[in-house]
TIMI-2910 file (N, C-alpha, C, CB; in pm, 1 decimal, decimal comma, always signed):
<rs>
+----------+----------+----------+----------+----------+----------+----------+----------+----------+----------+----------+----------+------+
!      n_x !      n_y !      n_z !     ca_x !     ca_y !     ca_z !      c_x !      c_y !      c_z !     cb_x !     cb_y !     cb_z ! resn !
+----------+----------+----------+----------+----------+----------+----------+----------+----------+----------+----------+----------+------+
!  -3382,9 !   -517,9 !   +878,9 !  -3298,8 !   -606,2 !   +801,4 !  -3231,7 !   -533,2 !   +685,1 !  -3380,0 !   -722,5 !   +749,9 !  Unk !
!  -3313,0 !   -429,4 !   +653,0 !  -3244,2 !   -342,3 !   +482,6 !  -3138,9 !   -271,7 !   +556,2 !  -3369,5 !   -197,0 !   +371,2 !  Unk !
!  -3145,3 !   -237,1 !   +717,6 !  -3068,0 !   -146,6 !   +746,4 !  -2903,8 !   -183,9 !   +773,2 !  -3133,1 !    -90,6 !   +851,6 !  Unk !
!  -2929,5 !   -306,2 !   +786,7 !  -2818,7 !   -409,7 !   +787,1 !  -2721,2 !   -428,8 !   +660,4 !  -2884,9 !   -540,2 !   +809,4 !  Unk !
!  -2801,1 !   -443,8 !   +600,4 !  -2743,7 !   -438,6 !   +427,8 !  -2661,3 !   -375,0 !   +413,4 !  -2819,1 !   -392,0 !   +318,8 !  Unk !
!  -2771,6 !   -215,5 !   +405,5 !  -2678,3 !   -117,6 !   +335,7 !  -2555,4 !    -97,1 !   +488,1 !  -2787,0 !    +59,8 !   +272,7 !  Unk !
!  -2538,2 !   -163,9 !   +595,5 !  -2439,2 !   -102,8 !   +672,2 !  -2302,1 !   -177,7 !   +571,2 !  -2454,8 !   -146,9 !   +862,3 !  Unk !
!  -2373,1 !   -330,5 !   +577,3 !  -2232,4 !   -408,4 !   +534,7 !  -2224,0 !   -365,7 !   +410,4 !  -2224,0 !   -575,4 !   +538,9 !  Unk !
!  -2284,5 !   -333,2 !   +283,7 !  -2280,2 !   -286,7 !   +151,1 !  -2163,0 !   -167,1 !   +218,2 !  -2451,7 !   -232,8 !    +68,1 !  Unk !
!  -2184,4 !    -67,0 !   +294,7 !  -2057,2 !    +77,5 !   +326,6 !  -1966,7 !     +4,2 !   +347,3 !  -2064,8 !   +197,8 !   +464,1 !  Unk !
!  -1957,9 !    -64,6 !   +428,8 !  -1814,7 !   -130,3 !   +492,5 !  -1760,5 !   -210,1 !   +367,3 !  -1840,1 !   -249,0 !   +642,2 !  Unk !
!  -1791,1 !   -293,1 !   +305,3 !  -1726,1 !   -330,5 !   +184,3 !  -1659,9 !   -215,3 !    +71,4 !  -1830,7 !   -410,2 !   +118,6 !  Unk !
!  -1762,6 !   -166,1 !    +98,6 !  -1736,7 !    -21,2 !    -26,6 !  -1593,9 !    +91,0 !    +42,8 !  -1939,8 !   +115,0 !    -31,7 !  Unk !
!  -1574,2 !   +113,7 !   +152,8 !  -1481,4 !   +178,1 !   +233,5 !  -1374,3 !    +43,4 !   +257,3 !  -1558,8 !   +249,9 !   +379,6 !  Unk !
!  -1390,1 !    -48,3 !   +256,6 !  -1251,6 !   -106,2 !   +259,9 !  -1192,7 !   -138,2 !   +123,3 !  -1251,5 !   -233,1 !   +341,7 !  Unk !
!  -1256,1 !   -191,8 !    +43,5 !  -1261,3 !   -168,8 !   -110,3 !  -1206,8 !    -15,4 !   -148,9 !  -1426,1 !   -188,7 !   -164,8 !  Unk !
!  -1259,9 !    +74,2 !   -117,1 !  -1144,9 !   +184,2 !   -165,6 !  -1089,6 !   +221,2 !    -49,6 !  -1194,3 !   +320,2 !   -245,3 !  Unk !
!  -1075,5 !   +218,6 !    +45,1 !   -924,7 !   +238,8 !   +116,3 !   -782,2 !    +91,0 !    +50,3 !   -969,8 !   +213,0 !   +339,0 !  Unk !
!   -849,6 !     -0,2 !    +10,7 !   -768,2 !    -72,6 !    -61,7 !   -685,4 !    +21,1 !   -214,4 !   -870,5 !   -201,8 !    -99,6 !  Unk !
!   -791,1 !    +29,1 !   -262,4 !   -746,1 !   +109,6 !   -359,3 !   -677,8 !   +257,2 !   -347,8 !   -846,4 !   +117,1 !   -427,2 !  Unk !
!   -691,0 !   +332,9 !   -248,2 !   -651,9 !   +413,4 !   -251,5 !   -496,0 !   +412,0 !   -186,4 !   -744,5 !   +477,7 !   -215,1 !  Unk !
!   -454,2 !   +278,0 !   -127,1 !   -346,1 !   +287,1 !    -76,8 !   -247,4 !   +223,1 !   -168,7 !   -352,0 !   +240,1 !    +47,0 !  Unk !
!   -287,3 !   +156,7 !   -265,1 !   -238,6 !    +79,2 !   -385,9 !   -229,4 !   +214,5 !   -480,1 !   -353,7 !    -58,3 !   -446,2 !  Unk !
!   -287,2 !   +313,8 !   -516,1 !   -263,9 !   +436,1 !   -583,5 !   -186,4 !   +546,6 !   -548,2 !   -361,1 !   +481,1 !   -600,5 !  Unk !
!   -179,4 !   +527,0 !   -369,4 !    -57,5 !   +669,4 !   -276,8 !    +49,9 !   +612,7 !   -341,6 !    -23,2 !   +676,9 !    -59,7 !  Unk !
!   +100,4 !   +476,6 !   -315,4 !   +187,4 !   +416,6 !   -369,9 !   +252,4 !   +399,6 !   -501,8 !   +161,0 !   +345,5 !   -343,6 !  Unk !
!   +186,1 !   +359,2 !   -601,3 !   +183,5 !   +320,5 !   -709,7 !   +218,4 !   +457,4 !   -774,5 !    +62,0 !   +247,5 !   -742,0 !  Unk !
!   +159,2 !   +575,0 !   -801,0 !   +150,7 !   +679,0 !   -862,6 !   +256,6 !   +740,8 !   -821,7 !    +41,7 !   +740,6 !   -852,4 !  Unk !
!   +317,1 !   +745,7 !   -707,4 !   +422,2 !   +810,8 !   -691,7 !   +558,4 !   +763,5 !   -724,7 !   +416,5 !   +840,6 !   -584,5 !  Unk !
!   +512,3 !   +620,3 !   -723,4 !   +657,9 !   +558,4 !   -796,4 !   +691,1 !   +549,5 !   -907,0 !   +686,6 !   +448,3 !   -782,6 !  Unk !
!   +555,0 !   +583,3 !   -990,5 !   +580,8 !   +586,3 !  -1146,4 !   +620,3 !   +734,0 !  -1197,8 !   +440,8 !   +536,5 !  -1228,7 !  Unk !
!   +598,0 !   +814,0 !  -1080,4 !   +666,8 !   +967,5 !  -1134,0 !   +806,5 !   +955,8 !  -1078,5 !   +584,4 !  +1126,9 !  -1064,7 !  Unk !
!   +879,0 !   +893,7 !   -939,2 !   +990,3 !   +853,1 !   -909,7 !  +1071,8 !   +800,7 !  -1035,0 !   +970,9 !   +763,1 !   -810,4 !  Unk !
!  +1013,9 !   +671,6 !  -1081,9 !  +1078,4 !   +646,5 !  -1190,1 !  +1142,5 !   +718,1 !  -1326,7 !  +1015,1 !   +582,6 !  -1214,0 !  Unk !
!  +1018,8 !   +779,2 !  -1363,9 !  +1018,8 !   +920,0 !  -1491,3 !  +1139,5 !   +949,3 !  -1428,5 !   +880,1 !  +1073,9 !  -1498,5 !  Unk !
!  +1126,3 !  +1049,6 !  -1314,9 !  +1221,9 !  +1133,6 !  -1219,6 !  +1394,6 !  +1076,1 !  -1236,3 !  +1159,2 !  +1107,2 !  -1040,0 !  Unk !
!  +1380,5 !  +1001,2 !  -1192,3 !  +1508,7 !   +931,0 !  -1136,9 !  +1654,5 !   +984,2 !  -1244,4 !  +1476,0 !   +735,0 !  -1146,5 !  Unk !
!  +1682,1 !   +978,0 !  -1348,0 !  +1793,7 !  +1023,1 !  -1392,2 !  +1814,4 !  +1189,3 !  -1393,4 !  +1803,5 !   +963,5 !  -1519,2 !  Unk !
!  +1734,2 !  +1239,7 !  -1420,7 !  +1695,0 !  +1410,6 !  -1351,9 !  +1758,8 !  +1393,7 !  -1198,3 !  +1478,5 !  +1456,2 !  -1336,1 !  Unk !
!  +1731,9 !  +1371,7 !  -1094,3 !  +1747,4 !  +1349,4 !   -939,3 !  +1881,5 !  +1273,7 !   -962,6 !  +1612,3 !  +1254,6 !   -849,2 !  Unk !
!  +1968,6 !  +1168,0 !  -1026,3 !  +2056,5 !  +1147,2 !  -1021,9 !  +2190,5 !  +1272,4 !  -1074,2 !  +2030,8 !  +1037,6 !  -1071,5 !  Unk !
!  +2121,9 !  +1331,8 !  -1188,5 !  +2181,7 !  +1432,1 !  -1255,0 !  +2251,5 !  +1570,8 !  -1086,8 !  +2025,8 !  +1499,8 !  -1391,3 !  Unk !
!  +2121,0 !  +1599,2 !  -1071,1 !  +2098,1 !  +1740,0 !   -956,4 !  +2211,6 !  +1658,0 !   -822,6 !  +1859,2 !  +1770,6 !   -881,4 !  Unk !
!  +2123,7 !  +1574,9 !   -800,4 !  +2214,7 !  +1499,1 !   -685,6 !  +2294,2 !  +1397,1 !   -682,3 !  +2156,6 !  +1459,7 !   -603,2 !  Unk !
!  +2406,9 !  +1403,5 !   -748,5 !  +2475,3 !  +1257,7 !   -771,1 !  +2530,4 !  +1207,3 !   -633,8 !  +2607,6 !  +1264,2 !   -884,9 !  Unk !
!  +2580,5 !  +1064,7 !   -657,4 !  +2550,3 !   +998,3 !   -515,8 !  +2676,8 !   +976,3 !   -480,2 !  +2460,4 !   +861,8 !   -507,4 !  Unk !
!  +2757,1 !  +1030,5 !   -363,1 !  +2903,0 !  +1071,6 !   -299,7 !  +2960,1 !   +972,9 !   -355,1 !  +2931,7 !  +1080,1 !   -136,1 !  Unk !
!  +3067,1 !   +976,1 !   -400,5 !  +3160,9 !   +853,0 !   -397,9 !  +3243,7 !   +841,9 !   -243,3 !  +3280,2 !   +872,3 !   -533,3 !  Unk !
!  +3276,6 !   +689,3 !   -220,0 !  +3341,3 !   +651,5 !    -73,7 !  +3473,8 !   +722,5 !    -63,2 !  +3369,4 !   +482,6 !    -52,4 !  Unk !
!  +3537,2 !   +767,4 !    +32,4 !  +3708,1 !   +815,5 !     +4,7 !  +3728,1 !   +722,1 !    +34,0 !  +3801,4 !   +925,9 !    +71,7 !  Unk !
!  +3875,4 !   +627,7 !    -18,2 !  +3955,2 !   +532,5 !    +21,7 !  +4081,5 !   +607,2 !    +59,9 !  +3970,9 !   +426,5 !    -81,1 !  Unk !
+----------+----------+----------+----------+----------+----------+----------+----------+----------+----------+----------+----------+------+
</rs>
């Protein structure tokens, strides 16, 4: 019965941080995107259309 426990205690704990860790791939990279963004607009400005 203890062995049961601690299985479901892992499985909570591994979906619990695979939650978190996919909320942080995300998150963290968009807040350096952001910083980024007028730098990256500067280097690469964005074509204008020909009319």
């Amino acid at each position: 019965m203890a062995s049961l426990l601690d299985l479901y205690i892992a499985a909570v704990s591994i979906v619990f941080l695979s939650i978190l860790g996919v909320i942080a791939g995300v998150a963290i990279p968009g807040l350096f995107l952001a910083a980024a963004a007028p730098w990256l607009d500067w280097i690469l400005p964005v074509r204008k259309k020909r009319e």
